[in-house]
Structure formats: C-alpha cells, structure tokens
N, C-alpha and C positions, 0 to 999 in steps of 0.2 A: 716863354710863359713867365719864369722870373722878374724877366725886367719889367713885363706889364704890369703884375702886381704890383711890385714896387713902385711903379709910376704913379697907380691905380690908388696905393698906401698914399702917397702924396699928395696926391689930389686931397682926398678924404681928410686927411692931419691939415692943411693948408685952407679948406672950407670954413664959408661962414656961420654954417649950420652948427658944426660940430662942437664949437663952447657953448653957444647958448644952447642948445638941446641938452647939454651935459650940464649945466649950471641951473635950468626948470627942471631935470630930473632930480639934483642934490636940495634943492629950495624944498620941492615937494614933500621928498625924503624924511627930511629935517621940519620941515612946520607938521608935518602929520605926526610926527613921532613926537615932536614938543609937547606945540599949543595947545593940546590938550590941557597936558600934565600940567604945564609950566601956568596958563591963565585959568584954567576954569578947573585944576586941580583931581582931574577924571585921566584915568589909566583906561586905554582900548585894549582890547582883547591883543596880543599878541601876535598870534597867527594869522588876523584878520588884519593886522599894520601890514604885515610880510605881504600878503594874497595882494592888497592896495600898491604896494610897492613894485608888484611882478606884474601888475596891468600897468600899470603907467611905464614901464622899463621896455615893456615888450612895447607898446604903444609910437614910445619914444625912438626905438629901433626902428620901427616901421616906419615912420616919419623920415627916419633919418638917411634909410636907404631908398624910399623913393623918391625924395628932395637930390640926393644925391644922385641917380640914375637917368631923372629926369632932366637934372638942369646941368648934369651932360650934353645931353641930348638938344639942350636949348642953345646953350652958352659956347654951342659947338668941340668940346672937347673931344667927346669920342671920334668927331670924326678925325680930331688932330691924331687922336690915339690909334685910328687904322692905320694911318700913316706910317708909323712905326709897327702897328702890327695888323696887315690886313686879313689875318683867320679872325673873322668876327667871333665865331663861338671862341675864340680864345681869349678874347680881348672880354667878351660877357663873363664868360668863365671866370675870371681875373675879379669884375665887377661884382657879381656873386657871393663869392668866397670873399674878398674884404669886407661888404657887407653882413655877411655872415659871421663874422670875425668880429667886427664894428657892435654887433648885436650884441652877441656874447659876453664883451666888453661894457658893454649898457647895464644889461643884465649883474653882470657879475658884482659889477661897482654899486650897483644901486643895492643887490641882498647885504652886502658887507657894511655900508654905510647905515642900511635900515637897520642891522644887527649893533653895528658900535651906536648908534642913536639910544635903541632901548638899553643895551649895556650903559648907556652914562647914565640913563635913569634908575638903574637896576632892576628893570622890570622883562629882561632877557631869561623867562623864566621855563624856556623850551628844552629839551635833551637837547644835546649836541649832535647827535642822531639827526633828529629833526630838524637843527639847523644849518647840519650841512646837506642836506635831502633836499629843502626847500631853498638854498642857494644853488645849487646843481639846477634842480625843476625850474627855477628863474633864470640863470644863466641859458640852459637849453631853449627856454621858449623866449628870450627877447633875440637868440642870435636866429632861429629859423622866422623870427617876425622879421629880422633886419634882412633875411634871403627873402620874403615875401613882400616888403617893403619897396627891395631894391626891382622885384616883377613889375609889381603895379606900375612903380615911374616907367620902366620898360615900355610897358603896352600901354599906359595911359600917354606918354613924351610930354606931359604938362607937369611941372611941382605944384600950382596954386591947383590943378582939378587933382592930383593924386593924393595932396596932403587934406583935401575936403572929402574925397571920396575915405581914406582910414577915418579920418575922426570921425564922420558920421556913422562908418559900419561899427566903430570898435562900441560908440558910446551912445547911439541912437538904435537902428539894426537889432546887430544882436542882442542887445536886453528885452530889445520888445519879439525879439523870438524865442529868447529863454521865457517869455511870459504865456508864449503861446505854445509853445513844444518843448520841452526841455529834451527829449529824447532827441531832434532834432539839433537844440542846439550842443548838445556835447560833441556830435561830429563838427562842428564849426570852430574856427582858431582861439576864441576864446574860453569855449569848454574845454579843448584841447590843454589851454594855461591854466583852466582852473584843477584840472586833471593832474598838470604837470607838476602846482604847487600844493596837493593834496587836500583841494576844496572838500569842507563836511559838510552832506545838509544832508536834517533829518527826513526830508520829503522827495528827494530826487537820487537816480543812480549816478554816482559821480565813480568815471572808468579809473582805472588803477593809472599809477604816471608811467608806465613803461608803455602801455596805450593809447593814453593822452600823447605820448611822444609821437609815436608810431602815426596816430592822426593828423597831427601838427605838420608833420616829417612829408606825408602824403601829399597834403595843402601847398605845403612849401615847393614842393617838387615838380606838383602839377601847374603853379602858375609861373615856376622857372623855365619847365618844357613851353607853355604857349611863350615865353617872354622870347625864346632862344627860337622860335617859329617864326614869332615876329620879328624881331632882329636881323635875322639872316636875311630877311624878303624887302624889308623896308628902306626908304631910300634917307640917306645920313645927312640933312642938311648942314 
C-alpha cells in the first residue's frame, strides 16, 4: 500500500492541474481580499471573505481530484498502476486518501493565505478562536470535496464531463435549491461547508459544524462506496 501511495503522491506533485488550480485559488484569495480595499476603498465583512474563500478551496479540491481520477483513467495510468499493484481497492484506496490529503492541503493553504491577506490590511478583526475554527471547518470540507472530487472522475472516467458536471452543481444546482428548500439544501455538500465554516443567517437553520462534518463525511463516503463498486467491475482501458 506504501509504495502505491507514494506513486500515487507522484503522479499528483508531477500533474498539470495541480499549479494552476493552486495559483486560481491564491489569485482569487488575494484580489477578493484586496480589490476591494485597495481600488474602490470598501472593507467586506470578514467572515463573509473567509465563508468565499472555503467555497472556492473546497470547489477547487473537487475539481482537483476528479481531473485527477479521471485522466488516470483516460491517459491510462491506473492501469499502468495495476500493474504494480493489482488489488484494485488498494490501488483506489491509495487514490482516495491522496486526494483527500490534496484537499486538505487546498483548504488549509487557502484559510491562511485569506487570514495573512486581511492581516496586511489590518482588517483581521476575528477572535483567534474563530480563526482557527474556520481554518479547521475549511481545511475539513475542501479535503472531503477532494475525496468527493476524486469519486465523480471515478464513476464519471471523463475530466472535461466531471469537471462540467462540479462547477455546475456547486454554482448552478445547489443555489437554486438553497432558493427552493433550504432545509433540503443543508443535507447537500455545500450546506454541509456552510455548516462547517459557521454560516449566520438570520432566516434559515444553519446545523452546528460537528454536523455539517458528519453530513459532508456521509456524502463523501457514500460516492467513494459506489466509486470502489465501480472500479472493481469496470474494465481498465
């Protein structure tokens, strides 16, 4: 199992996805947190830059592990990787957990970066409490997007249909279901984030982040069981 991860790490670090996904995440970061301040002289709410920067992080995870899973799948790698290790579930398992790890990684880098951003402007005017609560709740929900991420290219084996099919659910989708059910959309992954990074509104119940976890956790789990369903049965071009 070691050495596939390892492999698996390599791939990942050696991918063409993995700077520019991480250089649009720091871009985004950095002009939201600026351009405000810097051209048109307006400070945003704080916690509302943070909440911006844990949908785009988790978003970005999930792009990032199903471009990755999927153009395995295309570019034939995984099946070079049975080769070396033919227990499929070990070899996804391996898959998985890097992306998983990958996400986290997304997440983690983007809270700290959005936090030194408003710290240069001095507008970092959260508890420390809070700001390590809502780095935790980001780190946690972009590594179980980058395990949800990495399902979809699984069961989708397309990166251009996998990485069409997230951006439209994350940014189409569910907002126009948070418009029609909110109580429906908190069990979906990005109630589940807004949960995780301690979304307030005065008009809907927004569940506590140990919950939000626990629903996200669920999500993640159930489309790694079909992915590792698929996987097993499907034939490895």
């Amino acid at each position: 199992m070691t050495h596939v991860l390892r492999a698996q790490a390599r791939i990942v670090g050696t991918t063409r996805i993995a700077l520019p996904g991480g250089l649009a995440l720091a871009a985004y970061v950095i002009l939201t947190g600026l351009a405000p301040a810097v051209l048109f002289g307006q400070h945003r709410d704080t916690h509302t830059l943070l909440e911006g920067t844990a949908t785009v992080a988790v978003v970005t995870a999930m792009l990032l592990g199903a471009l990755q899973t999927a153009g395995d799948l295309q570019n034939g790698m995984s099946r070079a990787l049975l080769l070396v290790e033919p227990r499929r579930l070990r070899l996804l398992g391996a898959q998985l957990l890097v992306a998983l790890s990958m996400g986290a990684g997304v997440g983690a880098a983007g809270a700290l970066l959005a936090d030194g951003t408003q710290a240069a402007l001095g507008r970092l005017d959260l508890a420390a409490s809070t700001l390590v609560s809502l780095g935790v709740g980001t780190t946690v929900a972009a590594g179980l997007g980058g395990l949800l991420g990495a399902a979809v290219g699984l069961l989708l084996r397309s990166a251009a249909l996998a990485a069409c099919v997230i951006v439209l659910w994350s940014f189409v989708l569910e907002p126009f279901i948070s418009t029609l059910s909110y109580s429906v959309y908190i069990y979906l992954p990005a109630g589940a984030r807004e949960s995780l990074v301690q979304h307030v509104s005065a008009h809907h119940y927004i569940p506590p982040p140990p919950v939000g976890g626990l629903i996200l956790a669920g999500i993640a789990a159930a489309a790694a069981l079909a992915a590792a369903l698929t996987f097993s049965r499907q034939d490895i071009a």
